[in-house]
C-alpha positions in Angstrom: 96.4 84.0 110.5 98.2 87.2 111.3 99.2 88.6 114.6 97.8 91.2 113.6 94.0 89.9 113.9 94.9 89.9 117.8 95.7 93.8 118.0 93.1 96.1 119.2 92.6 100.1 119.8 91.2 102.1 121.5 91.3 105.4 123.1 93.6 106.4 125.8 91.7 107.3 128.8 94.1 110.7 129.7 94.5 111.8 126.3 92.3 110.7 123.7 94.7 109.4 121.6 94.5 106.2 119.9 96.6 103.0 121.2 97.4 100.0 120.1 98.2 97.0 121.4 96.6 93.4 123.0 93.4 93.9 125.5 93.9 93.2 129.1 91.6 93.2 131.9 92.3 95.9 134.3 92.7 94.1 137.7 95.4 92.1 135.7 97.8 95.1 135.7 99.2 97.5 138.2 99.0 100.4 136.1 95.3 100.0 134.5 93.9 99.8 138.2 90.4 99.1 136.7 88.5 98.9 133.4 89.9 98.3 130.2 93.5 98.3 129.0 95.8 97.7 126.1 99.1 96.0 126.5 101.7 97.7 124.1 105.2 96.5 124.0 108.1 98.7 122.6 112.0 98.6 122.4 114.1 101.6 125.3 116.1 103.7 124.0 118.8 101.7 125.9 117.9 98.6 123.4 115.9 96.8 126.6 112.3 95.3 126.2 109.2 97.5 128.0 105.6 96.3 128.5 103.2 98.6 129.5 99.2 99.0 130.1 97.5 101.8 128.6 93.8 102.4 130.6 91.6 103.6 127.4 87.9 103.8 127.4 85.9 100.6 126.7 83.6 102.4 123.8 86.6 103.0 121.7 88.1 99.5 121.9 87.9 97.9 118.7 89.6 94.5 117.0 91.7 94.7 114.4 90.1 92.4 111.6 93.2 91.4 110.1 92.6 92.9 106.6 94.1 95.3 105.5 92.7 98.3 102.5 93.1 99.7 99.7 96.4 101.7 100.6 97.8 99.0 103.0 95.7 100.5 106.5 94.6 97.9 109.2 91.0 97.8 109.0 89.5 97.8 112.6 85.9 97.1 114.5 84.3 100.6 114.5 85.9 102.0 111.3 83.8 103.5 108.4 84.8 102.1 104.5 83.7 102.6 101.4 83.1 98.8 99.8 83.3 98.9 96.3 82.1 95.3 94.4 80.3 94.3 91.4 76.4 93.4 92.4 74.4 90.2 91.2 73.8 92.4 88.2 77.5 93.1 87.4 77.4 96.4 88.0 79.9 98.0 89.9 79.0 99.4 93.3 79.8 101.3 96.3 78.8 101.4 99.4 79.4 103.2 102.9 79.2 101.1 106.1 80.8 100.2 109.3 82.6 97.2 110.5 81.1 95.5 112.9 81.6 92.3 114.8 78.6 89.9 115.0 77.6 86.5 115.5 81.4 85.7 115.4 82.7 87.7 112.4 83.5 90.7 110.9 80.5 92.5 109.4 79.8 95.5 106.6 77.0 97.1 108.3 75.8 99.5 105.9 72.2 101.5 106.2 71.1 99.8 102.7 70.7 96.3 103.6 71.7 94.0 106.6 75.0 93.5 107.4 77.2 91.6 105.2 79.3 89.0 107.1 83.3 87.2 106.4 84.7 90.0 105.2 86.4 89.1 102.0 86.3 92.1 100.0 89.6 93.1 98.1 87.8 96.6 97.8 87.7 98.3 100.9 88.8 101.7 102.0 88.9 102.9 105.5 88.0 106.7 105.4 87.5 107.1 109.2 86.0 105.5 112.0 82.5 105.7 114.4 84.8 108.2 117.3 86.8 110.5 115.4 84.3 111.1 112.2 80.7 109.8 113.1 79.5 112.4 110.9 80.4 110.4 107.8 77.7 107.8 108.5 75.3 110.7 108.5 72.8 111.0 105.4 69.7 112.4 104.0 67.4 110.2 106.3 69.3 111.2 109.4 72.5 109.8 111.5 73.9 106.2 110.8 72.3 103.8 113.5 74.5 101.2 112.7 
């Protein structure tokens, strides 16, 4: 499996912006103090090595499921798509949900039916996630409960 299955994100605490990087616990490092973190690791300028922890707030963090879209994006816990698959009936359909992790797996949670578990659809497209665009979720009958 990927590496990549073991990345997370989440939002940084003093700026809102997304990070990503491996989940830490907070009392583990100097610079998170408390709470949650994410370890990112990136190459200096001056060609050296440099680990740092990023404190980010615990309702953004979200695991990365390892699968990747339509055009190539990481698909991550928390993220709205559009699943597109033929039904029982072989007709080809779409449907809006969020992915979810439950019971041990990635989940399409969708407002239609229960949540559709081992995510091994090669028709998914991320089109925003719960934080940035929860408004997406929203539809006649009200907001997405998820």
């Amino acid at each position: 499996m990927d590496r990549e299955r073991y990345l997370y994100r989440g939002k940084a605490s003093d700026t809102g912006r997304w990070v990503y990087g491996y989940l830490v616990l907070g009392d583990l490092i100097r610079e998170a103090d408390s709470g949650w973190a994410l370890g990112t690791q990136n190459m200096s300028e001056e060609g050296k090595f440099e680990c740092r922890a990023v404190r980010v707030d615990p309702d953004t963090v979200g695991q990365c499921t390892g699968l990747r879209d339509v055009n190539g994006e990481l698909v991550f816990e928390g993220d709205i798509v559009i699943l597109s698959y033929f039904d029982y009936e072989g007709n080809d359909t779409q449907n809006k949900g969020v992915i979810e992790y439950e019971d041990n797996a990635f989940c399409f949670s969708h407002e239609e039916n229960d949540a559709l578990c081992d995510l091994m659809f090669d028709d998914i497209e991320v089109i925003g996630n719960q934080h940035d665009t929860p408004e997406l979720m929203e539809s006649e009958r009200g907001p997405y409960d998820g």
